[in-house]
N, C-alpha and C positions, 0 to 999 in steps of 0.2 A: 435707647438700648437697641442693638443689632440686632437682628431677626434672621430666620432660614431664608434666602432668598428662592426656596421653591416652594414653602410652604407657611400659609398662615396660624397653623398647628403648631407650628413650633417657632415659640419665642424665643430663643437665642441661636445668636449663630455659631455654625459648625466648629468642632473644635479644629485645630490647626493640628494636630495629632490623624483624626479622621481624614482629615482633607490630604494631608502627608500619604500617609500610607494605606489611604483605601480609594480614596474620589481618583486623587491625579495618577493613581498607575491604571484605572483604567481609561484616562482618555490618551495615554501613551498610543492608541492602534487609533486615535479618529481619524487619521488622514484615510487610513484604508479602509475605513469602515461608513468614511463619508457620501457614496457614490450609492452603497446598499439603504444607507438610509436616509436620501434622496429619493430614491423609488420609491422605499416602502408610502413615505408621505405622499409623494403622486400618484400613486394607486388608491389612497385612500380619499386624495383631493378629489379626484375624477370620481370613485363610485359616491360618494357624498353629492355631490353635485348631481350626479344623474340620478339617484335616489330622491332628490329636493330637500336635502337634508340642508345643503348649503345651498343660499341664493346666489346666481350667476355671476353678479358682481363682486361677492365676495369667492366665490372660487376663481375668478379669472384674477383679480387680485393674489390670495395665497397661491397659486400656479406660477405668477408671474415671479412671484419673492422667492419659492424653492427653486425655478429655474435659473432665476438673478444670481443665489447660491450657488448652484451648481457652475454658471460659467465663472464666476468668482473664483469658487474651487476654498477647499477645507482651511488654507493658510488663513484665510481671511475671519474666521470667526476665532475669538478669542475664547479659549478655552480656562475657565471659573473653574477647578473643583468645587467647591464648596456648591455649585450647581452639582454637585453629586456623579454626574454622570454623560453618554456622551449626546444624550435625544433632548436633556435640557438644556442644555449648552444650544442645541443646533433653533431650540424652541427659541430661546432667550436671542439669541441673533435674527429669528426671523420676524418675530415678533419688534425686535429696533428697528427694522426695514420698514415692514406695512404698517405696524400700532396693532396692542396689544385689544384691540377689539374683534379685528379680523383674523389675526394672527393666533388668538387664543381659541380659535371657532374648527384651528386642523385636529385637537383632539378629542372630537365631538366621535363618540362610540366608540370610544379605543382605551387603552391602558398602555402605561411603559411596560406592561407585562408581556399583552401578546407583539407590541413592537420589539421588545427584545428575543421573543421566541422566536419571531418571524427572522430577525436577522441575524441571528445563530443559525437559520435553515439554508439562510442563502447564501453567508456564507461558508458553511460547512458542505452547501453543492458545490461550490465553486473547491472550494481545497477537494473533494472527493474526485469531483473531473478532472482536476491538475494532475491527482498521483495518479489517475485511473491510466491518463496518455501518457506520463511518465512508466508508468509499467509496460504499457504496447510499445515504446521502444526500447526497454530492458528488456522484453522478449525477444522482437524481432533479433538485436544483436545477437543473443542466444542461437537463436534459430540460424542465423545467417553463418553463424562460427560451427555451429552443428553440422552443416551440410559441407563445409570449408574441410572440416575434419574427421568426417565419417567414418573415413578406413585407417585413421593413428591407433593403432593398439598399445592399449597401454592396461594395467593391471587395475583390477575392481576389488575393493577391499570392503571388509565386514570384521569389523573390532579393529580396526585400520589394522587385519592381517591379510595378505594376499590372499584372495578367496576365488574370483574368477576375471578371464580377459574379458575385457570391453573394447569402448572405443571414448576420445573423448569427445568425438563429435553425441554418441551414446550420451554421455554426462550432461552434455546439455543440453541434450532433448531434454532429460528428464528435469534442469533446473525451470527449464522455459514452462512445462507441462506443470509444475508446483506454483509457479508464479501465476499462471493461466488462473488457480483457486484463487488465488491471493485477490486478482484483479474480477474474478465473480464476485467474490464476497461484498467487493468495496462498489461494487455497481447494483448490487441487488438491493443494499441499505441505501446508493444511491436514487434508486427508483423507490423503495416502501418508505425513506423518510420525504417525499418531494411533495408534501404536502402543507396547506398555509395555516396557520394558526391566527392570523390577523380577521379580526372580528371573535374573540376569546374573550375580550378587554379583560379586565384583572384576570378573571378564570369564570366568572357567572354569565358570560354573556353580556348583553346591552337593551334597552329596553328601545332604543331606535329602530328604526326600520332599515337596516343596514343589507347589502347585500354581498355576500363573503363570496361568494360562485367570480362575480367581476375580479374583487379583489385580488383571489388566488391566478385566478388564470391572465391576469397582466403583470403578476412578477412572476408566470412560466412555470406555476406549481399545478400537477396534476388535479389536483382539490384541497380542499377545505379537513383539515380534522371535527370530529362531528362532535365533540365534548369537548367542550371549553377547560374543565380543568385538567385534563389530561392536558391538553394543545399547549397550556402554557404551564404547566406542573412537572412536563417529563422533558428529559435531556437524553433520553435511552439511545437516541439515533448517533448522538457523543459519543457516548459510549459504546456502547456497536461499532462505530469505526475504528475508536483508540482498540477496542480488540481487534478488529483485523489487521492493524497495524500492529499490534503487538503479534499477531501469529507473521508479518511479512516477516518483522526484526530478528526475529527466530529463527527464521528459515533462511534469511541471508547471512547472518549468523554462521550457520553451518557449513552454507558454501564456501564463506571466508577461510571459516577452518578448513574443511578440504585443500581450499588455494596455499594456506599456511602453512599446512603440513607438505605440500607438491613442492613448492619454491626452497623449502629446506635443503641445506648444502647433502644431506644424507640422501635425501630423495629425489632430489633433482628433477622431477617429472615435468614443472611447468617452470617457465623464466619469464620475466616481465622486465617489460623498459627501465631503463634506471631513471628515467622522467613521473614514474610512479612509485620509487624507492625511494628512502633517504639514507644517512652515513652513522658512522660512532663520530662523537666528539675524541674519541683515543682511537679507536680503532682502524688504521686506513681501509680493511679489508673489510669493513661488515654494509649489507647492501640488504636493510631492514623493511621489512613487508608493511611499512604506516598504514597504505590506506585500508590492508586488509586490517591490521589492529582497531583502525579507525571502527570500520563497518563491527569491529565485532564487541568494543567498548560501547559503542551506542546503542548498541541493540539492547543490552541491559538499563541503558537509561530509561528507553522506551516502556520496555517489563514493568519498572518502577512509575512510570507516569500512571501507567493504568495501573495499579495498585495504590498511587493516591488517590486517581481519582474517584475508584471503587469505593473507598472506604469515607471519602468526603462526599458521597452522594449516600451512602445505606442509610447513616442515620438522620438523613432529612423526612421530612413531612412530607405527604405525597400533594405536593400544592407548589406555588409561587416562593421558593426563600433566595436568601443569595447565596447560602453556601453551597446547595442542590444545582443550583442554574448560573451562578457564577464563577466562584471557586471550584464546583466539582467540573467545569468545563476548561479551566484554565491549560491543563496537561494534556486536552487536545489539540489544539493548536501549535503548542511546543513539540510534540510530536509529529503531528503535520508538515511543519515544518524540516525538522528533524529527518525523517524518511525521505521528502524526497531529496535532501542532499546526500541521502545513502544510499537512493537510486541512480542517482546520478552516478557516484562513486565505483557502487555496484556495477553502471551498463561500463564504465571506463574498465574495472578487472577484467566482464568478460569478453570486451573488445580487445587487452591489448595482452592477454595472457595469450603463452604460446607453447606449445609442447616440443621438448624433447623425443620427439622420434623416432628416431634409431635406441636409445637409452630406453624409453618404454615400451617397445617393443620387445627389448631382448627380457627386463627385467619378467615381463608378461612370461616370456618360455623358459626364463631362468626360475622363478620365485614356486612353483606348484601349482600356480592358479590355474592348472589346464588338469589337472586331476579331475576336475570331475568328468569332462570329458574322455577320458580314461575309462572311469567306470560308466560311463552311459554306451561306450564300446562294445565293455564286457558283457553288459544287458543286451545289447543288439546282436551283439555275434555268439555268445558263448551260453545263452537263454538262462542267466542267471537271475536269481534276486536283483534290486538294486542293495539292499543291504552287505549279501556276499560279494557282491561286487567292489560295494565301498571296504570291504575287510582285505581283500586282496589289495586294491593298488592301495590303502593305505601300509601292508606291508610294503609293497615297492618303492612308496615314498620314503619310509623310514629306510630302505634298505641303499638308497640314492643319496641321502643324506647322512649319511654313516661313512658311504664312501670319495663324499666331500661334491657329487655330481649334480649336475643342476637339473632339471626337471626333463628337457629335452633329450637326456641321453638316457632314461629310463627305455629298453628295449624290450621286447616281446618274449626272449630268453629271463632277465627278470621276473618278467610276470608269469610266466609259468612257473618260477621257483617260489614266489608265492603262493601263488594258487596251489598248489600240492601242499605248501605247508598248512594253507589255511582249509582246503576242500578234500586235498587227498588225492587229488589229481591236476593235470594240464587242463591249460586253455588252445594254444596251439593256435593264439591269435597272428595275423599276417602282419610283417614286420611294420611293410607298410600305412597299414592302417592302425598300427599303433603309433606310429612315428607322424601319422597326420593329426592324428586328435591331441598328441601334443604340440602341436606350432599352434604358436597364440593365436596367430591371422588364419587358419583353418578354424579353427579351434571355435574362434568368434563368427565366421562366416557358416560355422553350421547350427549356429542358435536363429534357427529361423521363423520361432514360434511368435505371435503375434505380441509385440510390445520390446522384442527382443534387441540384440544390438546390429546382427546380420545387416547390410546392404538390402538385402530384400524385405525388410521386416522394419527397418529404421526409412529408407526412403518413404515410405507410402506415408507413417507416419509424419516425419518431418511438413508431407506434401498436405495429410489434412493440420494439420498443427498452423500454418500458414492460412487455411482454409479460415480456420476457424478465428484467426488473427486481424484476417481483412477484413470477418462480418464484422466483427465487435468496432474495429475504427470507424465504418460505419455506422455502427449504431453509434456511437458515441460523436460521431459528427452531425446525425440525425437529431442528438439531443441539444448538443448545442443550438441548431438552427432552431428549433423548437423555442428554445429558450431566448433567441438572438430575434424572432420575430414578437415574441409576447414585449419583449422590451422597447421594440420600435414603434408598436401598440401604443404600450406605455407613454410613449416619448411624443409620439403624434396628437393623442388624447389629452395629454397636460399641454401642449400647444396652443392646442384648438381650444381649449378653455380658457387658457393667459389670452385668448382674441391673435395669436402669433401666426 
């Protein structure tokens, strides 16, 4: 009779149902996931060995069989489901190498529990650094087009009605400054989850004399989680990311739509390459916005992953299961994945988007969006309320629009037949200075108040925005190196034990 081939407890083998559709879809990632758990086993060879846990001949032995692995490389082991999964598969191979006396000696104070936490941690570091430097050059782009286009006026909308002038270099200061959170977020869980769970074994600990301080600090983890069932019971740091990624997908979302609505034949504010467009299959005329549809159908996928994954993690047990730690992690990675090819997409909009100029400029002193400056006039010169103020030129504006005129041809004659209608008397404001505070590019060059869109209020910003852009490459190339020396640790240590 056929037997588990991982377990003496169980007398028959796996069904072909199981093996179908639970074992082999997760050795589908072993190739990529062969390198992380490679280390993890040399990290545990090496403190085994220098704790006396393992005798010298047998750790120079099992050193020499995961290293033999590793330059082999993942093609070379034959992947069993019915070995369940991908650390007995790598067992099962290492063990036909040296013999299943020495070979069965690398799981000596450990569990597939804390090795599967542990390599969920590293690589979940690894995809957090990726998108982390994938955002530091969807900023910079931002930033670099910001400063490219500081003085394009163009109109700034609220309920998408023309509300006030900006600039669109303005616009993306502030997508860069949104993103800036996006990329805190995902480095903050990157530094509070970098800790090791290896030495957890199931969740109780071990009763060997193991030392977890080695272990974590040669796969480049800050420390040790101090509770074993937590260490390998919780996925919260999955989840924490799949929400920040869900708040990025939302928020590029939006830009999308901004971009959607500008490239419309009505609005015409921004054009993009027909190299990021595509056509009608009848239409010869139509010159369709894909990738912004792209970035904005996916972002709903995203929404949706972490709302399975939520609701596949609430009702587990706060312990070791597989739908908590396996299935509830599944929609991170797909996610993961997922963002950064809408980063990518995302830095290609804001690189190759281009504004209309002269069209958004005029639409800015055509559309009213300089009325408020209008009334911030009337409060300067006329020592009114701001409220009276805004009752007068909103007569004006009605009274401009009645007469079919655009916003710039509102004059100072106007506004005093307002104002009598609305006060009871004149303003008897100077032609001139009503005729500046409506031109869009005055209009915007006197919001000089801090965070504003003005030339003097948008450079300094733009200038710490870049500031603050170089530390973080920094730090993040800080962390690498961190990470790039723990592993050479690694790598030198399993040598010198194989006698190499």
């Amino acid at each position: 009779m056929q037997e588990s081939k991982v377990s003496r407890r169980l007398k028959e083998a796996t069904a072909p149902e199981v093996n179908e559709f639970i074992y082999r879809p997760r050795l589908q990632g072993f190739a990529e996931g062969f390198e992380i758990l490679g280390n993890i086993n040399k990290a545990h060879i090496v403190m085994l060995a220098e704790q006396g846990l393992l005798r010298n001949e047998h750790a120079a032995v099992l050193a020499k069989g995961v290293l033999d692995m590793e330059a082999a490389g993942a093609a070379e082991v034959v992947l069993d489901p019915s070995r369940e999964d991908a650390y007995f598969n790598y067992e099962a191979h290492l063990i036909e190498r040296i013999g299943a006396d020495i070979g069965g000696r690398l799981h000596t104070g450990r569990s597939r529990n804390d090795i599967l936490a542990t390599f969920d941690r590293l690589r979940c570091r690894e995809v957090l650094m990726t998108l982390v430097d994938e955002l530091l050059e969807v900023r910079q782009t931002a930033l670099d087009n910001a400063g490219k286009y500081a003085e394009v006026v163009m109109p700034g909308y609220t309920h998408l009605q023309p509300a006030q002038p900006i600039t669109y270099g303005y616009y993306l200061s502030a997508v860069e400054q949104a993103l800036e959170r996006d990329c805190k977020r995902l480095t903050q869980t990157l530094e509070s989850m970098n800790q090791s769970p290896m030495g957890a074994a199931a969740f109780a600990g071990t009763p060997f004399d193991i030392d977890r301080t080695l272990t974590a600090e040669l796969l480049g983890f800050d420390g040790y989680l101090d509770n074993a069932l937590d260490a390998v019971g919780s996925r919260d740091f999955i989840l924490e990311s799949l929400s920040h990624l869900n708040l990025l997908a939302v928020f590029w979302s939006r830009v999308a739509q901004d971009y959607f609505v500008w490239s419309t034949h009505e609005f015409n504010l921004i054009d993009f390459p027909d190299s990021v467009a595509a056509t009608s299959s009848i239409m010869p005329q139509k010159k369709n916005p894909t990738v912004l549809e792209y970035l904005k159908g996916r972002s709903g996928h995203i929404v949706g992953l972490l709302m399975g994954a939520s609701v596949s993690i609430k009702g587990t047990n706060f312990s070791h299961t597989g739908d908590g730690n396996r299935e509830g992690t599944r929609g991170f990675w797909e996610a993961a994945d997922e963002s950064l090819r809408c980063l990518k997409l995302l830095k290609l909009v804001l690189r190759t988007a281009t504004p209309n100029a002269e069209l958004a400029v005029k639409r800015a002193g055509d559309d009213f969006s300089t009325a408020t400056g209008l009334a911030d006039l009337i409060v300067r010169e006329a020592d009114l309320s701001f409220r009276e103020a805004h009752h007068v030129v909103g007569g004006a504006v009605r009274m401009a629009m009645d007469a079919g005129l655009p916003a710039h041809r509102i004059d100072a004659h106007m506004v005093d037949v307002c104002a009598l209608e609305q006060l009871g008397h004149t303003l008897n404001l100077a032609a001139d200075k009503v005729r500046d505070c409506l031109d869009p590019t005055a209009n915007v060059q006197g919001r000089t108040s801090a965070g504003g869109p003005s030339l003097t209020s948008l450079q300094p910003s733009l200038a710490r925005a870049v500031q603050r852009l170089t530390a973080e490459r920094h730090a993040n190339l800080a962390r690498r190196e961190r990470w790039s020396a723990a592993n050479q640790r690694l790598q030198a240590l399993t040598r010198a034990k194989a006698g190499l």
